[in-house]
PyMOL Python script that loads the backbone (N, CA, C, O; Angstrom):
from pymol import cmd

cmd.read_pdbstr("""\
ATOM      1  N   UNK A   1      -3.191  28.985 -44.955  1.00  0.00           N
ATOM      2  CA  UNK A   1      -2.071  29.830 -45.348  1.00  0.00           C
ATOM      3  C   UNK A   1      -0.851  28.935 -45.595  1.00  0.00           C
ATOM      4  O   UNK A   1      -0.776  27.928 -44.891  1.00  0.00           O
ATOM      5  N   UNK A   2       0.062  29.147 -46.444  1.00  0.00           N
ATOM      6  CA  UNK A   2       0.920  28.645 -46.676  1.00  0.00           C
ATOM      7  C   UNK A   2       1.906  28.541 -45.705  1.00  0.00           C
ATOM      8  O   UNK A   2       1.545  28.974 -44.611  1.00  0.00           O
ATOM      9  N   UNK A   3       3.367  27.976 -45.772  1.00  0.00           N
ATOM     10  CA  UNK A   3       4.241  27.892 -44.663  1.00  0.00           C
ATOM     11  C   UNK A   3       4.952  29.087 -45.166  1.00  0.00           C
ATOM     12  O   UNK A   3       5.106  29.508 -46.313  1.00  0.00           O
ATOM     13  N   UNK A   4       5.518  29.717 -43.505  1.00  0.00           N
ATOM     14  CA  UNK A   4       6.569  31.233 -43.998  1.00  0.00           C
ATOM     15  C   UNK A   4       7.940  30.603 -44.550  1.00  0.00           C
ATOM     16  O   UNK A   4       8.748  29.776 -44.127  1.00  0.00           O
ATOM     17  N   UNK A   5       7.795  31.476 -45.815  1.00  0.00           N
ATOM     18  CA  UNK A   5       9.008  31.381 -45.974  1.00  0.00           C
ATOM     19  C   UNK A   5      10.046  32.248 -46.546  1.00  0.00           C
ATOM     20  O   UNK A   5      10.035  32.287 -47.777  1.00  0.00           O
ATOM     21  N   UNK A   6      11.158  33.126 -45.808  1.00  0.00           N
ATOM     22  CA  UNK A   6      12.119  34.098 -46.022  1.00  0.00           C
ATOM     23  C   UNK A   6      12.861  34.154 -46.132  1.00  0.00           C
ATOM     24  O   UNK A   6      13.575  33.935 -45.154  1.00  0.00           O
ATOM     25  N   UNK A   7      13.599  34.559 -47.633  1.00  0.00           N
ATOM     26  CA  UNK A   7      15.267  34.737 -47.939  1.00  0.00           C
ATOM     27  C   UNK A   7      15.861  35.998 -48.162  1.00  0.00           C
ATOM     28  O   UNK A   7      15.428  36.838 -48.950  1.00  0.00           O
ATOM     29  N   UNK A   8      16.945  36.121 -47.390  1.00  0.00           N
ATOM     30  CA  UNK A   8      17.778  37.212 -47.201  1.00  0.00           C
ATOM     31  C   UNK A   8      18.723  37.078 -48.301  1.00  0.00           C
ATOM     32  O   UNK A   8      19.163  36.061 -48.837  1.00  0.00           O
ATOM     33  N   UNK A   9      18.891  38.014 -48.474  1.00  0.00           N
ATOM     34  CA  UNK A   9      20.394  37.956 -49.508  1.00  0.00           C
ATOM     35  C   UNK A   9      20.856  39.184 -50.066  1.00  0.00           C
ATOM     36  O   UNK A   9      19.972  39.967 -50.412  1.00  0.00           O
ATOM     37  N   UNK A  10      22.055  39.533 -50.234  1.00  0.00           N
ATOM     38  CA  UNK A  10      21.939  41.421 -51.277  1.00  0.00           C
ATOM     39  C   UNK A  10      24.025  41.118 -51.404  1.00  0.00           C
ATOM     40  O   UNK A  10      24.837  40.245 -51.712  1.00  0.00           O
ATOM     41  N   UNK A  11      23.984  41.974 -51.110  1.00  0.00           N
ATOM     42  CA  UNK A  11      25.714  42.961 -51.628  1.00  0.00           C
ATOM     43  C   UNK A  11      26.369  43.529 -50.550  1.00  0.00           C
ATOM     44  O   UNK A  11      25.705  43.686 -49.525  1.00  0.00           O
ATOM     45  N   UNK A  12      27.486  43.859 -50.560  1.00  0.00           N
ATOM     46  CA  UNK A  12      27.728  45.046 -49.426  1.00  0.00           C
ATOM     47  C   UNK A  12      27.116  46.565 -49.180  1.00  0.00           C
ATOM     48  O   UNK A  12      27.491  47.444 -48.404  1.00  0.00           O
ATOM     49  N   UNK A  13      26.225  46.544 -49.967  1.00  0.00           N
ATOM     50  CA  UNK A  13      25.944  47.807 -50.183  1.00  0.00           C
ATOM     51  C   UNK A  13      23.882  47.523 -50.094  1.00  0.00           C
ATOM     52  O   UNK A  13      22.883  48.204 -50.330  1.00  0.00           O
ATOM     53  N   UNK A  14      24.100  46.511 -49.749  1.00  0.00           N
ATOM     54  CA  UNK A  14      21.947  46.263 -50.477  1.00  0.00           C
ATOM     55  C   UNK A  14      21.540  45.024 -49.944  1.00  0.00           C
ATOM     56  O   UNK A  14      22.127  44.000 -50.294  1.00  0.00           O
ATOM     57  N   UNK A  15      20.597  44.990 -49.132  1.00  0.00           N
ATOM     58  CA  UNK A  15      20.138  43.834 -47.931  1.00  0.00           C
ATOM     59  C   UNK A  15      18.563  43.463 -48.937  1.00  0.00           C
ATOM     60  O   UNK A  15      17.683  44.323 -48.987  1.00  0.00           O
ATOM     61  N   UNK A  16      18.447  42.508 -49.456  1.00  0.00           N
ATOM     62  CA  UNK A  16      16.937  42.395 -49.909  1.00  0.00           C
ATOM     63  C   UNK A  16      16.434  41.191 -48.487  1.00  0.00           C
ATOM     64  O   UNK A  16      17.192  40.327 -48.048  1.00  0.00           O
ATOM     65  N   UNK A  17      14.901  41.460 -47.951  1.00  0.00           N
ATOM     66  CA  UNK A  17      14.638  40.289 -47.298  1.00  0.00           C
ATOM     67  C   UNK A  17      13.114  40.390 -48.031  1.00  0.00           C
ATOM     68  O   UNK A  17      12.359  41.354 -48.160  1.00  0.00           O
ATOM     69  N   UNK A  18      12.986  38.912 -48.474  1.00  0.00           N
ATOM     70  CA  UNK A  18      11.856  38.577 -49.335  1.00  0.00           C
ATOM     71  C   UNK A  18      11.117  37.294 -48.451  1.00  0.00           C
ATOM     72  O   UNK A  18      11.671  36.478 -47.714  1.00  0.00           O
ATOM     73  N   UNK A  19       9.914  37.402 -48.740  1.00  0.00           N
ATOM     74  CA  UNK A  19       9.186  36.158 -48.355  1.00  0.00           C
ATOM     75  C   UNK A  19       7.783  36.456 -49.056  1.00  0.00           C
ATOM     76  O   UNK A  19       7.531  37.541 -49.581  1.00  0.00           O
ATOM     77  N   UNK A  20       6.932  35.422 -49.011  1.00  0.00           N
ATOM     78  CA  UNK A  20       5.825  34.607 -49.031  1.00  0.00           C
ATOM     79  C   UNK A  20       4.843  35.827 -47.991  1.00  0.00           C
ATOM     80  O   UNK A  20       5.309  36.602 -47.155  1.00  0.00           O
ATOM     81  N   UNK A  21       3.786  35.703 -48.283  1.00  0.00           N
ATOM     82  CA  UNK A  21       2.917  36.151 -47.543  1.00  0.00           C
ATOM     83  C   UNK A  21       3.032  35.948 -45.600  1.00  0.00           C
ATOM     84  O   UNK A  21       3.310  36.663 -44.637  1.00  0.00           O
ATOM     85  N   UNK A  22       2.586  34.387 -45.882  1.00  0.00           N
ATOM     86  CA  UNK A  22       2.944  33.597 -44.186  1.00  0.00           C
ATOM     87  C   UNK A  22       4.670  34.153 -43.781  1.00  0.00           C
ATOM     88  O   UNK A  22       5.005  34.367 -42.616  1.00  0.00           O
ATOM     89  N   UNK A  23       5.496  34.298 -44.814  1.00  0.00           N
ATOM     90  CA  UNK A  23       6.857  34.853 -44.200  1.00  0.00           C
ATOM     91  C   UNK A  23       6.986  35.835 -43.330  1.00  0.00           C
ATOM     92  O   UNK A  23       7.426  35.850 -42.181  1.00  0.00           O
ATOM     93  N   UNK A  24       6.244  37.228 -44.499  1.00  0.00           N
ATOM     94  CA  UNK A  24       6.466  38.255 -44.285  1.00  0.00           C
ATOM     95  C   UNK A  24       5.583  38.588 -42.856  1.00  0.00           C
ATOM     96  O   UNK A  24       5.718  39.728 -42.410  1.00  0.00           O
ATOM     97  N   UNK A  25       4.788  37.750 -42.200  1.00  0.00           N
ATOM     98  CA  UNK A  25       3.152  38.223 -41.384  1.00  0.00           C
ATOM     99  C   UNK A  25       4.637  37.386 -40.427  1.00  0.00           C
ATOM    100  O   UNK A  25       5.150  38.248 -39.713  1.00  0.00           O
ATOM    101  N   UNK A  26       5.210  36.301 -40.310  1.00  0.00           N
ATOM    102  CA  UNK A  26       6.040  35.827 -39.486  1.00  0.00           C
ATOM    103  C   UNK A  26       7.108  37.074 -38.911  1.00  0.00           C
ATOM    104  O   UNK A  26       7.130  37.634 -37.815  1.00  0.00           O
ATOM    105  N   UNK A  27       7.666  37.193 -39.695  1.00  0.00           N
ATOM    106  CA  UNK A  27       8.651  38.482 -39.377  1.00  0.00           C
ATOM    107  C   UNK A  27       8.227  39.522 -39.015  1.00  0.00           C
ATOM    108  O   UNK A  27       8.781  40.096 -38.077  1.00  0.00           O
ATOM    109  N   UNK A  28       7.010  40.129 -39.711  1.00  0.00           N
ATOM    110  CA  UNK A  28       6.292  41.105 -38.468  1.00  0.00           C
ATOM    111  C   UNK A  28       6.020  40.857 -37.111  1.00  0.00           C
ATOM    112  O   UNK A  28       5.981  41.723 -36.236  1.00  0.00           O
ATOM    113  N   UNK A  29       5.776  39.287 -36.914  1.00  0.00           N
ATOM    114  CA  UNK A  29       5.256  38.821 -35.305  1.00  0.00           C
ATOM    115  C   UNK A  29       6.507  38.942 -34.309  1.00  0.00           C
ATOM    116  O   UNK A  29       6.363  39.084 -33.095  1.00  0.00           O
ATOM    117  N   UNK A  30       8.070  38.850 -35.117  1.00  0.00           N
ATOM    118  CA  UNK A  30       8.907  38.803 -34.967  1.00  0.00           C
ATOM    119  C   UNK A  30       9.382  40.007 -34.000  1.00  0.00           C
ATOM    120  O   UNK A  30       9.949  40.093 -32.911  1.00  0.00           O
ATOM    121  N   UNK A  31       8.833  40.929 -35.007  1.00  0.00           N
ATOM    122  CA  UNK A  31       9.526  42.567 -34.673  1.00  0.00           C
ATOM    123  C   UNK A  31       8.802  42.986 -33.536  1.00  0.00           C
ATOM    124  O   UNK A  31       9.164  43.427 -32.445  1.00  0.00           O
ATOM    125  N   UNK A  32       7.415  42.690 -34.162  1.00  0.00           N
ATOM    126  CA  UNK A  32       6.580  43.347 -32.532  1.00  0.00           C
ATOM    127  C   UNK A  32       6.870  42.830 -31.356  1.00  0.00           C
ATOM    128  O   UNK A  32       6.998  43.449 -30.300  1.00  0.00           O
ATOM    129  N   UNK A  33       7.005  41.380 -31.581  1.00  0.00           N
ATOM    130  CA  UNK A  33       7.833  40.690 -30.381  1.00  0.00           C
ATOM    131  C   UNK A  33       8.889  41.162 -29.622  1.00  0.00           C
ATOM    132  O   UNK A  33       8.842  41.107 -28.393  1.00  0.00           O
ATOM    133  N   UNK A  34      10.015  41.707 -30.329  1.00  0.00           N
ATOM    134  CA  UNK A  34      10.719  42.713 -30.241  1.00  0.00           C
ATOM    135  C   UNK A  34      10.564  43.972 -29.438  1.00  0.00           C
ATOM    136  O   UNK A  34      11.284  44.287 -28.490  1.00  0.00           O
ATOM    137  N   UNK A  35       9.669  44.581 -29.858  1.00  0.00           N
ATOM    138  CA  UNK A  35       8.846  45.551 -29.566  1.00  0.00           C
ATOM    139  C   UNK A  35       8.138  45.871 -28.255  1.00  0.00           C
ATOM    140  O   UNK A  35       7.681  46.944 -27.861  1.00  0.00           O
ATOM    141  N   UNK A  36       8.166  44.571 -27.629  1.00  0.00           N
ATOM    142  CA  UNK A  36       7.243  44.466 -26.131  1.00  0.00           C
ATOM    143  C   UNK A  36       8.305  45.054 -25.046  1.00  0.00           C
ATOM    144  O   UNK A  36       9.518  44.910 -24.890  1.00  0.00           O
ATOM    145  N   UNK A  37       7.162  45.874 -24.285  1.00  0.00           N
ATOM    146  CA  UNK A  37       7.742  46.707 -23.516  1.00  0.00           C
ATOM    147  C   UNK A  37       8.310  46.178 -22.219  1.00  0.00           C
ATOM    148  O   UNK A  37       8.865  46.880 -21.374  1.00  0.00           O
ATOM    149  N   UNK A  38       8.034  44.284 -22.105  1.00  0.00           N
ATOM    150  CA  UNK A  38       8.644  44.046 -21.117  1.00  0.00           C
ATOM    151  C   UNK A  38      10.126  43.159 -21.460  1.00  0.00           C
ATOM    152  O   UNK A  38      10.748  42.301 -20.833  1.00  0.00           O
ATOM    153  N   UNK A  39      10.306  43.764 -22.633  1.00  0.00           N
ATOM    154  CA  UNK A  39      11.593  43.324 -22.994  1.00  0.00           C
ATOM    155  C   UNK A  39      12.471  44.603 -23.218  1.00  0.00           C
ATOM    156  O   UNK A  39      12.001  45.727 -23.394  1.00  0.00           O
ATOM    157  N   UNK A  40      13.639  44.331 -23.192  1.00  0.00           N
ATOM    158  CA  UNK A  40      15.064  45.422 -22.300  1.00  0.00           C
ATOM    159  C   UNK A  40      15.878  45.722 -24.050  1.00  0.00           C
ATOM    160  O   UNK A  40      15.424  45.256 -25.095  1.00  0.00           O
ATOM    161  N   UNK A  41      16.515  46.167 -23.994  1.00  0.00           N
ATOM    162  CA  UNK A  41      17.645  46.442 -25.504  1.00  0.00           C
ATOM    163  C   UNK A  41      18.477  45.569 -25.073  1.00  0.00           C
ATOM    164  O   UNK A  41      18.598  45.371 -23.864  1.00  0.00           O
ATOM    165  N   UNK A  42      19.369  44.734 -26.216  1.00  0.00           N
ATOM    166  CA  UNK A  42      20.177  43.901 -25.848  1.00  0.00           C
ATOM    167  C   UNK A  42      19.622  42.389 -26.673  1.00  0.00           C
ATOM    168  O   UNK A  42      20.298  41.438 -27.067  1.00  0.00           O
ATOM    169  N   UNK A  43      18.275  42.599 -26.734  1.00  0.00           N
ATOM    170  CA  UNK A  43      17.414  41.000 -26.851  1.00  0.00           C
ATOM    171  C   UNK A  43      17.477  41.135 -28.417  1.00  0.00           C
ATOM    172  O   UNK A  43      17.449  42.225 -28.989  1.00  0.00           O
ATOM    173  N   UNK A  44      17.575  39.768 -29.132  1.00  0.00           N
ATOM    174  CA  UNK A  44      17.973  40.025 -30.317  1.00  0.00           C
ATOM    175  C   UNK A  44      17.542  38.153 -30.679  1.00  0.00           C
ATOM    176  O   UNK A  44      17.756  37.290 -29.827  1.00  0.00           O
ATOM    177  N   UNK A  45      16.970  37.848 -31.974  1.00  0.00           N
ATOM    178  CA  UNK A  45      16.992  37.027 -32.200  1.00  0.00           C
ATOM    179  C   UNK A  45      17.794  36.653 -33.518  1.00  0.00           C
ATOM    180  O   UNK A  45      17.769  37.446 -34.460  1.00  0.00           O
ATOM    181  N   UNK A  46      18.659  35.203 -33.627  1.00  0.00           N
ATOM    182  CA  UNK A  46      19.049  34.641 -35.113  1.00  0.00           C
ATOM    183  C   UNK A  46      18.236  34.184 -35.850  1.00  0.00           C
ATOM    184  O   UNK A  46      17.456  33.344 -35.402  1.00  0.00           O
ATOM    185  N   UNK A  47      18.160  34.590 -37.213  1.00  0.00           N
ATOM    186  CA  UNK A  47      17.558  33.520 -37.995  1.00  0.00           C
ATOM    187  C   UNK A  47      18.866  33.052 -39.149  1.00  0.00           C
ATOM    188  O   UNK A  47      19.719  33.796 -39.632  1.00  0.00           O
ATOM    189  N   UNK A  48      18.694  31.733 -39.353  1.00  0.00           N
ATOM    190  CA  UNK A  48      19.453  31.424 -39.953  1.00  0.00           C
ATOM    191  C   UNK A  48      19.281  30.297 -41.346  1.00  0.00           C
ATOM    192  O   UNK A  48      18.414  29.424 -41.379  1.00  0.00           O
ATOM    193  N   UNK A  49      19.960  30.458 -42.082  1.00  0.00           N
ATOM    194  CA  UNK A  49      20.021  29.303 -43.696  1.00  0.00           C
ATOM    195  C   UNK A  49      19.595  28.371 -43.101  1.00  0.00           C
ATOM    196  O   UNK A  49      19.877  28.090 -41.936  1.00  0.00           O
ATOM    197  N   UNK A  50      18.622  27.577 -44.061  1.00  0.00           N
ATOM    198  CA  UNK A  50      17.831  26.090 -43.534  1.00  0.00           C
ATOM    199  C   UNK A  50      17.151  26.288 -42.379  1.00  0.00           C
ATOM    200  O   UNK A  50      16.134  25.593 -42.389  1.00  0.00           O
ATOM    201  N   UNK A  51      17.270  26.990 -41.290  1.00  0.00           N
ATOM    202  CA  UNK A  51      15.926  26.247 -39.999  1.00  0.00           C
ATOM    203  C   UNK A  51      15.206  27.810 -39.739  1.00  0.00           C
ATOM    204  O   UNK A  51      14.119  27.549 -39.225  1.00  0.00           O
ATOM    205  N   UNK A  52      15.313  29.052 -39.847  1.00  0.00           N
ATOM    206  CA  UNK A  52      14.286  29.944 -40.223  1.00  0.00           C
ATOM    207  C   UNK A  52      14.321  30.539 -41.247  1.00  0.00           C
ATOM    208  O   UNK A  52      13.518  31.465 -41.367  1.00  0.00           O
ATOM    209  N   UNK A  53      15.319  30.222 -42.449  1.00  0.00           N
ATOM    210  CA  UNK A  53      15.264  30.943 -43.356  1.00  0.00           C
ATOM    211  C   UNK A  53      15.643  29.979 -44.508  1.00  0.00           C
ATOM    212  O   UNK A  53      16.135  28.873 -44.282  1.00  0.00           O
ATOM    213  N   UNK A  54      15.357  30.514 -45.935  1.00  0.00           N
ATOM    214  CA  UNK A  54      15.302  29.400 -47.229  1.00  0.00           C
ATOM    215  C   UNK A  54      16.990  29.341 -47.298  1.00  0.00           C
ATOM    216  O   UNK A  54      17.817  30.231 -47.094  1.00  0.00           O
ATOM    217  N   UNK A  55      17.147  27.989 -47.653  1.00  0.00           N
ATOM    218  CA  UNK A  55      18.838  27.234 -47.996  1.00  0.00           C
ATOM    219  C   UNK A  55      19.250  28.777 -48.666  1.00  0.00           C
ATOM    220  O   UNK A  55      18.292  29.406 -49.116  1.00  0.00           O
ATOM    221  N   UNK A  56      20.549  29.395 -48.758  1.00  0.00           N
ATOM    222  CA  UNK A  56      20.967  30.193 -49.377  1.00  0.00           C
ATOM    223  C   UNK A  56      20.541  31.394 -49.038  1.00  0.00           C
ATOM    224  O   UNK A  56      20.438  32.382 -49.766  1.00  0.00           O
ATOM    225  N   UNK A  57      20.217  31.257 -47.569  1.00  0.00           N
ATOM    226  CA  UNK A  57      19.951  32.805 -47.266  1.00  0.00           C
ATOM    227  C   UNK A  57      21.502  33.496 -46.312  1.00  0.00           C
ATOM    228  O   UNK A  57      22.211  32.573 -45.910  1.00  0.00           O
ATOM    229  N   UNK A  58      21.862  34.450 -46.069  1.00  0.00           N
ATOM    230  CA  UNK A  58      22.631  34.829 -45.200  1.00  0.00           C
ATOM    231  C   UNK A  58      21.888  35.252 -44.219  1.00  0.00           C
ATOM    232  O   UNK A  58      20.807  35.827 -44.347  1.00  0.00           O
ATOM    233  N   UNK A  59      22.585  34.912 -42.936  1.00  0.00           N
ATOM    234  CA  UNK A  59      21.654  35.433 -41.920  1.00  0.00           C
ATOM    235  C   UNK A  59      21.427  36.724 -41.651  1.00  0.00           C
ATOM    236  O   UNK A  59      21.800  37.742 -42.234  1.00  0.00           O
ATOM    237  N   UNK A  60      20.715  36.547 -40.620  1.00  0.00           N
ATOM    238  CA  UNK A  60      19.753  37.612 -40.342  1.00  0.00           C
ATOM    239  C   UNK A  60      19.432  37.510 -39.267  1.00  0.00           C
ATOM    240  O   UNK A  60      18.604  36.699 -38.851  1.00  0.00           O
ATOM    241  N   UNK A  61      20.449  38.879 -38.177  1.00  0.00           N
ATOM    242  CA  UNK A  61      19.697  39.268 -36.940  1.00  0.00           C
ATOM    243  C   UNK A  61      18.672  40.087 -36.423  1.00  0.00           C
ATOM    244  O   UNK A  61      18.513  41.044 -37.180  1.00  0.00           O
ATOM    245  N   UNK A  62      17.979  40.116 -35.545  1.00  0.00           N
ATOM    246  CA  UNK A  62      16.939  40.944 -35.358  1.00  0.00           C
ATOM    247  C   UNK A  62      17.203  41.771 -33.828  1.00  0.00           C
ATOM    248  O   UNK A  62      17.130  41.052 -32.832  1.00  0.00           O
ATOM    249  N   UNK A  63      17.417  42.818 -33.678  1.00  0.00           N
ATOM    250  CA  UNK A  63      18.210  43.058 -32.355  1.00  0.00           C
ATOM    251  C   UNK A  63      17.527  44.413 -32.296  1.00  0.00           C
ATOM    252  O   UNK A  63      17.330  45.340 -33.082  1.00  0.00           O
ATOM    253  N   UNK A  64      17.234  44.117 -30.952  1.00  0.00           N
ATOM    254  CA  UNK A  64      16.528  45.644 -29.721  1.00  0.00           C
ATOM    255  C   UNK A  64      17.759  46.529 -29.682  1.00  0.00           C
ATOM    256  O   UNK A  64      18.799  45.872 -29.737  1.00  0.00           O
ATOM    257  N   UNK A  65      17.902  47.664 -29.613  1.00  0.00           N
ATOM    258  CA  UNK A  65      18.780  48.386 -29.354  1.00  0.00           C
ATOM    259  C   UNK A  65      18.120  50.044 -28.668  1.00  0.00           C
ATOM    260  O   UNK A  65      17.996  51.110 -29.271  1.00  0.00           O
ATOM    261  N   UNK A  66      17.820  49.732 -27.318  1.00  0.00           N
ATOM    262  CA  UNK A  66      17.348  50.819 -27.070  1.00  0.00           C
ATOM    263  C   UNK A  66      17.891  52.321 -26.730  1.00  0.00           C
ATOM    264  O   UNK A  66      17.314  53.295 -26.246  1.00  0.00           O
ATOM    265  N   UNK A  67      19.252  52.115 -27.182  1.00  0.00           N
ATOM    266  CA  UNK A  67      20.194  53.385 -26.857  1.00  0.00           C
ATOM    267  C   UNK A  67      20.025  54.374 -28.714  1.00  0.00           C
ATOM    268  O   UNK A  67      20.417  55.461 -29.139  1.00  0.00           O
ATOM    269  N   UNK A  68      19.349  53.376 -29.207  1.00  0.00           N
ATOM    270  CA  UNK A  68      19.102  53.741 -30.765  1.00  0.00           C
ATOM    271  C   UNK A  68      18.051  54.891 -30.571  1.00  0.00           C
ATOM    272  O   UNK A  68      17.581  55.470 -31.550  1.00  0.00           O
TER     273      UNK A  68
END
""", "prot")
cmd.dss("prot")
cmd.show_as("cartoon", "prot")
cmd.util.cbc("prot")
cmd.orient("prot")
């Protein structure tokens, strides 16, 4: 499989997040990770331009919010 790779980017109004096959299967591992029930709301990960995401991405948080 190729290496993941995911770029964020959009408008004030429009969030696109694109990747690669290996990206997109990454960011799912991401969410479910997320998702585990022995983790609390509050837990949230960065991804950021150059070291999880392609040069020219804006970041991108990933955040539990269990009062949601």
């Amino acid at each position: 499989m190729d290496e993941p790779r995911i770029k964020v980017y959009g408008s004030a109004t429009e969030i696109t997040v694109a990747g690669n096959a290996a990206g997109l299967l990454d960011l799912a591992e991401r969410l479910v990770g997320l998702a585990a029930p022995e983790l609390q709301g509050g837990y949230h990960e960065h991804l950021e331009s150059g070291i999880n995401l392609e040069n020219g991405s804006i970041s991108l948080i990933l955040a539990r919010d269990d009062k949601l």
